[in-house]
C-alpha positions in Angstrom: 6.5 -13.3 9.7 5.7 -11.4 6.5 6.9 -8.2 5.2 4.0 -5.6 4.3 5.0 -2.6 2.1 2.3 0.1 2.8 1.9 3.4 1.2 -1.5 5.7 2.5 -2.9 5.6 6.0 -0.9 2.5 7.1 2.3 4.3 6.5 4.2 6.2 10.0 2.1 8.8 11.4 -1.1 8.4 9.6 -4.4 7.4 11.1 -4.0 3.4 10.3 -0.8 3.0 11.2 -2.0 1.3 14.5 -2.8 -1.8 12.8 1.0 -2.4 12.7 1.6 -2.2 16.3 4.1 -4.2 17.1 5.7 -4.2 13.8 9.0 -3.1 13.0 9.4 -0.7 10.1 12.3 -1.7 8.2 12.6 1.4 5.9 11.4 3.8 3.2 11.9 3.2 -0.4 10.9 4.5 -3.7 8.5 1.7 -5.2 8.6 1.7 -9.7 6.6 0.2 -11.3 3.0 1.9 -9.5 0.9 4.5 -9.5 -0.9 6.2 -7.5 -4.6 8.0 -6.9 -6.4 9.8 -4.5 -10.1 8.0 -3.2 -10.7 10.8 -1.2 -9.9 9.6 2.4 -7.7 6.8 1.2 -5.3 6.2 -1.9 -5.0 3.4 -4.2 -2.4 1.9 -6.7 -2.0 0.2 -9.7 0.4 -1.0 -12.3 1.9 1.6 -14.4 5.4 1.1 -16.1 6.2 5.0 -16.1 4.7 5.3 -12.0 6.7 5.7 -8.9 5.3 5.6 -5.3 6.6 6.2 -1.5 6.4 2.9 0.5 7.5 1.7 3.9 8.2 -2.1 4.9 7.0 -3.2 7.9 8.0 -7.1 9.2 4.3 -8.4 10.7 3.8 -11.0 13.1 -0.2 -13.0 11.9 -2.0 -10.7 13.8 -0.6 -7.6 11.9 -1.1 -9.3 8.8 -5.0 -9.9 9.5 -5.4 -6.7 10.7 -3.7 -5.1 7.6 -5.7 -7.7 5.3 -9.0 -6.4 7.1 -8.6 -2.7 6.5 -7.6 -3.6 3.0 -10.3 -5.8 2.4 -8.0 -8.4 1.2 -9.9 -12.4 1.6 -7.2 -14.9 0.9 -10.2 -17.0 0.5 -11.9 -15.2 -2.1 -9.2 -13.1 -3.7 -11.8 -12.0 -6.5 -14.3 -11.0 -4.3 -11.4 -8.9 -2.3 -11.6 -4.9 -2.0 -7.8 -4.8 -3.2 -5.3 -7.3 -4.8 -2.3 -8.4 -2.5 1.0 -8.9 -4.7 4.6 -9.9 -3.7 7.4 -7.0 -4.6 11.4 -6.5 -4.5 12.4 -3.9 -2.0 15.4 -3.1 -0.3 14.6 -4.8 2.6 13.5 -7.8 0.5 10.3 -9.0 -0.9 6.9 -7.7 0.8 3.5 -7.8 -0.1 1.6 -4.9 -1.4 -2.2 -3.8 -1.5 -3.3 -2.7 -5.0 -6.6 -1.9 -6.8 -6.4 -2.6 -10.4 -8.2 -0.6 -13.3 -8.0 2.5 -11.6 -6.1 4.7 -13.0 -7.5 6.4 -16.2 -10.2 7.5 -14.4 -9.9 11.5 -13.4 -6.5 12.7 -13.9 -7.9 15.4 -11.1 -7.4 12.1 -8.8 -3.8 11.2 -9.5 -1.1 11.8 -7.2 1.8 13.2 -9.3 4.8 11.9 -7.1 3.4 9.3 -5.6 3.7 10.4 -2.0 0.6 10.3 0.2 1.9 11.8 3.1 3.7 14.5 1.2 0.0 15.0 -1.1 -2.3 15.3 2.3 0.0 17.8 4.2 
């Protein structure tokens, strides 16, 4: 089992979300440490000191986890050649995995999502 923190279309109620069947949502946290942009159907993060995102945990069984890693785009074979970045982080429900896309912010400030909320930012 592997914890996944998820924070766009995987999170409760959004239109990826099915790709965690099966696996139990621990919670909803604040996440520091991130920020976070709009790609138009889908958001992104990366590393910002000053950033704070929403995030749920989810606890995935293998098949979750290669589902998740398939929509992400994430090859633990060839990391480099991967769409997004997977990286272990501290949350309340204790360390999970993330999805993040590095060099991305700085781009349009149009594309930022102020609090960090993709759920709250699409309603």
């Amino acid at each position: 089992m592997i914890n996944i923190a998820v924070y766009g279309t995987l999170r409760e109620g959004q239109g990826n979300n099915r790709c965690l069947l099966g696996s139990p949502k621990l919670g909803t946290f604040r996440l520091k440490g991130f920020s976070m942009v709009s790609l138009g159907g889908f958001p992104a993060i990366d590393y910002d000191e000053g950033g704070e995102i929403t995030a749920e945990v989810y606890e995935c069984n293998v098949q979750a986890e290669e589902r998740c890693n398939m929509l992400e785009g994430y090859r633990p074979d060839q990391p480099v050649q991967s769409f997004y970045d997977r990286v272990a982080v501290d949350t309340p429900f204790g360390e999970a995995v993330i999805y993040i896309m590095r060099g991305i912010l700085g781009d349009s400030e149009d594309d930022k999502i102020p609090d960090g909320d993709w759920v709250r930012y699409r309603t």
